[in-house]
C-alpha positions in Angstrom: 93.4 119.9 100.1 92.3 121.8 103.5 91.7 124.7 104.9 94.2 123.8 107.4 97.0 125.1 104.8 99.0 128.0 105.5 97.9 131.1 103.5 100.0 134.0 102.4 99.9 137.5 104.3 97.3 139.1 102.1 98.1 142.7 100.8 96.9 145.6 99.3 97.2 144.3 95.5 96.3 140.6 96.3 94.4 139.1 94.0 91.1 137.0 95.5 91.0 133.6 93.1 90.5 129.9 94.8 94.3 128.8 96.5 93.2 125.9 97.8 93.2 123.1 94.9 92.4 120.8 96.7 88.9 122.3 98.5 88.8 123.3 94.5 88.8 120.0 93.4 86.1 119.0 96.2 83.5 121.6 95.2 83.8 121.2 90.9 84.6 117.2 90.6 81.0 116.7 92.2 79.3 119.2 89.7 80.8 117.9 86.8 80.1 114.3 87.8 76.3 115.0 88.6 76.2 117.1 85.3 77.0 114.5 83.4 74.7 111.6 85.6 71.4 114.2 85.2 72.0 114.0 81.3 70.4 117.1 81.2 71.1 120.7 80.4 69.4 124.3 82.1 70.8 127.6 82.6 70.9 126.4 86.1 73.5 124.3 86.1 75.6 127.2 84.8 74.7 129.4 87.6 75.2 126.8 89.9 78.7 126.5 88.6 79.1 130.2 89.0 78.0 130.4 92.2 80.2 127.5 93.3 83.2 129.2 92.5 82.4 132.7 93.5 81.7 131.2 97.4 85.1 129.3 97.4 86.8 132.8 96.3 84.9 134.8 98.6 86.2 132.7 101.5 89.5 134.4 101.5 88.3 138.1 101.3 85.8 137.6 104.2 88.1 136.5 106.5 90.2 139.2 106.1 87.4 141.6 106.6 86.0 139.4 109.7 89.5 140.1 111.5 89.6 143.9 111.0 85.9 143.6 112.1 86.6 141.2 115.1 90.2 140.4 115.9 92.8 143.6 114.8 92.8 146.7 116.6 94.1 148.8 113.9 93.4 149.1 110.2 95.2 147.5 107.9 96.5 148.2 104.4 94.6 145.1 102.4 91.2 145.7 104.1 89.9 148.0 101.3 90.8 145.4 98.5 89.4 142.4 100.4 86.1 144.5 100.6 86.3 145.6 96.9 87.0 141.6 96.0 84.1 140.3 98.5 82.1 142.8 96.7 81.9 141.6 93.5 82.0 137.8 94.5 78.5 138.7 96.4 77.3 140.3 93.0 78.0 136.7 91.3 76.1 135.0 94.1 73.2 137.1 94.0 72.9 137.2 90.6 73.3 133.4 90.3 70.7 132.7 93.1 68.1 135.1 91.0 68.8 132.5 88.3 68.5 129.3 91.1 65.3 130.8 92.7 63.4 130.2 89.3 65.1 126.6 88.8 64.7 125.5 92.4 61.3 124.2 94.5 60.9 126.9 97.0 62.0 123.7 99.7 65.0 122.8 98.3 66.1 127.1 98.4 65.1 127.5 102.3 67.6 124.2 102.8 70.3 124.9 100.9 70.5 128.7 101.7 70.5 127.8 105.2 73.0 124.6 105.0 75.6 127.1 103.0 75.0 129.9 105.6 75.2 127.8 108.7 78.6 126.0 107.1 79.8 129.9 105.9 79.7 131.3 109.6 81.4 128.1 110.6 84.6 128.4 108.7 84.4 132.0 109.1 84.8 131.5 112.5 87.2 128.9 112.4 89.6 130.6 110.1 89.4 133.8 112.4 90.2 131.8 115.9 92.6 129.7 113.5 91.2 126.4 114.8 91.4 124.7 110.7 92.9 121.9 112.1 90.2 120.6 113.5 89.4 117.0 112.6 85.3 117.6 113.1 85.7 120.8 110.9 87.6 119.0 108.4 85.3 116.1 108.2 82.6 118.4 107.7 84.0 120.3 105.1 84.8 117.1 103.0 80.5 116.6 103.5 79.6 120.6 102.4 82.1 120.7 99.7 80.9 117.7 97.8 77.7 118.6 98.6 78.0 120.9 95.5 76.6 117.4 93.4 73.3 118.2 95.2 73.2 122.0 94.0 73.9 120.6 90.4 71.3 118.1 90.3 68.4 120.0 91.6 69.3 122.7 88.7 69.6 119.8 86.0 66.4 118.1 87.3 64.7 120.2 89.7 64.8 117.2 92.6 67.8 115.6 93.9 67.4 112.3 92.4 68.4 109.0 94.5 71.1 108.5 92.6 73.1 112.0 94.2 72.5 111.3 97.3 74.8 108.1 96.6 76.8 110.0 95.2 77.1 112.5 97.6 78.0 109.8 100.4 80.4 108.2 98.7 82.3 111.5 97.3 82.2 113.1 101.2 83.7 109.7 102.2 86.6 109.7 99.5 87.2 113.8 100.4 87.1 112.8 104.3 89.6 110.4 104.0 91.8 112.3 101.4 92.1 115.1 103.9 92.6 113.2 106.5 95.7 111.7 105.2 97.3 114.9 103.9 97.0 116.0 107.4 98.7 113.4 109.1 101.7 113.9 105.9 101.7 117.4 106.9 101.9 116.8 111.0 105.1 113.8 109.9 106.6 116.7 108.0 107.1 118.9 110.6 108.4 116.2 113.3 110.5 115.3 110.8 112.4 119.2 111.0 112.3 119.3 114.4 112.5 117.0 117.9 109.2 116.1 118.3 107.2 113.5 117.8 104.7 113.3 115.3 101.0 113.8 116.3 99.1 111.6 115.7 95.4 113.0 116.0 95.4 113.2 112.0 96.8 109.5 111.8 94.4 107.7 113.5 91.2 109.4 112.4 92.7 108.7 108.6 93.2 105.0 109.8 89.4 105.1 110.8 88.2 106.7 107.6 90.3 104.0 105.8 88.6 101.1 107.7 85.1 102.5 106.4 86.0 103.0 102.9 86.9 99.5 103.2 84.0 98.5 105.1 81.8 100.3 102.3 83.8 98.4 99.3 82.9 95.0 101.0 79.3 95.7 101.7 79.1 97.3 97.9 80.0 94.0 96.5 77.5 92.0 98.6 75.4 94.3 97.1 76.6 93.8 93.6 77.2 97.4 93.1 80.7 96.3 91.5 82.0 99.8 90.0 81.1 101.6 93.3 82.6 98.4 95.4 85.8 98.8 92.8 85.6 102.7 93.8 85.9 102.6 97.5 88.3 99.9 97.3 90.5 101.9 95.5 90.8 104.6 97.6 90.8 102.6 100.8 93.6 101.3 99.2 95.3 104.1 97.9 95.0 106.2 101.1 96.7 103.0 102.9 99.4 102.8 100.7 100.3 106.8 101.5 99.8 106.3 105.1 102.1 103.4 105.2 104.2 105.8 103.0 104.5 108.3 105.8 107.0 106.4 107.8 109.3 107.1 105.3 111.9 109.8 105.9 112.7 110.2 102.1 109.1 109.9 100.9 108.0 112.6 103.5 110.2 114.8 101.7 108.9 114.7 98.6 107.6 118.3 96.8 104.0 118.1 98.2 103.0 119.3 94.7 103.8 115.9 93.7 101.9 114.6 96.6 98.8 116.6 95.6 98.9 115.8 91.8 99.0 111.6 93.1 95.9 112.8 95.0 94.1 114.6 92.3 94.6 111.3 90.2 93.4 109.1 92.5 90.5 111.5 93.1 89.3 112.0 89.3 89.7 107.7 89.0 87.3 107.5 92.0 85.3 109.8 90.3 84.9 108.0 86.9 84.1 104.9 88.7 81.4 106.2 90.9 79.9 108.0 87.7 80.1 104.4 85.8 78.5 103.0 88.8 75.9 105.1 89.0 74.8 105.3 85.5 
């Protein structure tokens, strides 16, 4: 679900598609949903789909060619393909922003070409130093991969209506706290195989995230938003349940494609129910 995942030595035949389902998931869920909230159809929302998925796949590529740039001290054999990938991932950008530059108020371009850039150079960085498992990083990735709900709308609508920005929120939230508690499954994994305790850096901030989704859920229904209330709850108490889960030695064992298809689930549920909410 993170960038904090382990990735494959890259080679010289490697092809460049999205690995990371989950950061996948992240990025598309909140398209579709404001697609189908904007009840509207452009060409633009088909470029912005385009260009959503050409800068998750470029991710990979780039960092490859950052660390023959920056970090190795020798060239190495899957450089030229990384390029050759990166390449044509930049053509599907800039053709899809030709197509965005015509949908988009001239504001809204200067923002969100320099929110992705300023994100871009951040997990660039991060991936090259290998500091993923940051919890700040990871936070903020859960809040600039959803934010893909705001590229849709403006291209259905041409102005991010009030209604994304909820949705926005309340999709960064759910992503937070769904990464959050993978990570602290992953760090109970390994202490499990070895001596060590567990850390519990992960644990604690997923606790926190928990607390809020609760916290939102209660203040929701005050607010007799009862689909959105229903929403948070649900993943509040979802993400409990797996935390509680964790202490588990058996359950900890578990394929962790299992683990990630009970997320996905959970995930598309929340979904539905923010999109009823918000209709």
């Amino acid at each position: 679900m993170s960038t904090a995942v382990s990735q494959p030595k890259a080679t010289a035949k490697t092809i460049y598609l999205p690995r990371e389902h989950g950061a996948t998931a992240m990025v598309i869920t909140p398209i579709v949903c404001a697609a189908i909230l904007s009840r509207a159809w452009r060409w633009a929302e088909l470029a912005t789909l385009a260009a959503a998925f050409a800068a998750l796949a470029a991710k990979d590529p780039l960092v490859v060619l950052m660390r023959q740039r920056f970090v190795w001290k020798q060239p190495h054999v899957e450089t030229p393909n990384a390029a050759r990938w990166f390449a044509g991932y930049a053509l599907v950008l800039a053709a899809s922003g030709l197509v965005l530059l015509r949908a988009w108020p001239l504001a809204a371009i200067l923002a969100m070409g320099a929110g992705v850039m300023a994100f871009a150079l951040v997990a660039i960085w991060v991936n090259v130093k290998n500091k993923q498992r940051s919890t700040m990083f990871q936070i903020a990735s859960a809040a600039a991969l959803t934010s893909s709900s705001l590229a849709m709308c403006l291209s259905a609508e041409g102005v991010i209506q009030s209604w994304c920005w909820w949705l926005w929120v309340l999709l960064a939230m759910q992503a937070a706290a769904g990464i959050l508690v993978v990570h602290a499954r992953l760090d109970a994994r390994i202490a499990l195989r070895g001596k060590a305790p567990a850390s519990l850096q992960f644990r604690r901030t997923a606790f926190i995230a928990v607390a809020v989704l609760a916290a939102g859920a209660a203040a929701l229904l005050i607010l007799r938003r009862g689909w959105l209330a229903l929403a948070l709850a649900l993943a509040a108490a979802g993400y409990a349940y797996d935390l509680r889960r964790q202490m588990n030695a058996a359950e900890l064992q578990r394929p962790l494609i299992s683990v990630g298809r009970q997320a996905l689930t959970l995930a598309s549920v929340y979904a539905l129910l923010l999109v009823a909410g918000l209709c």
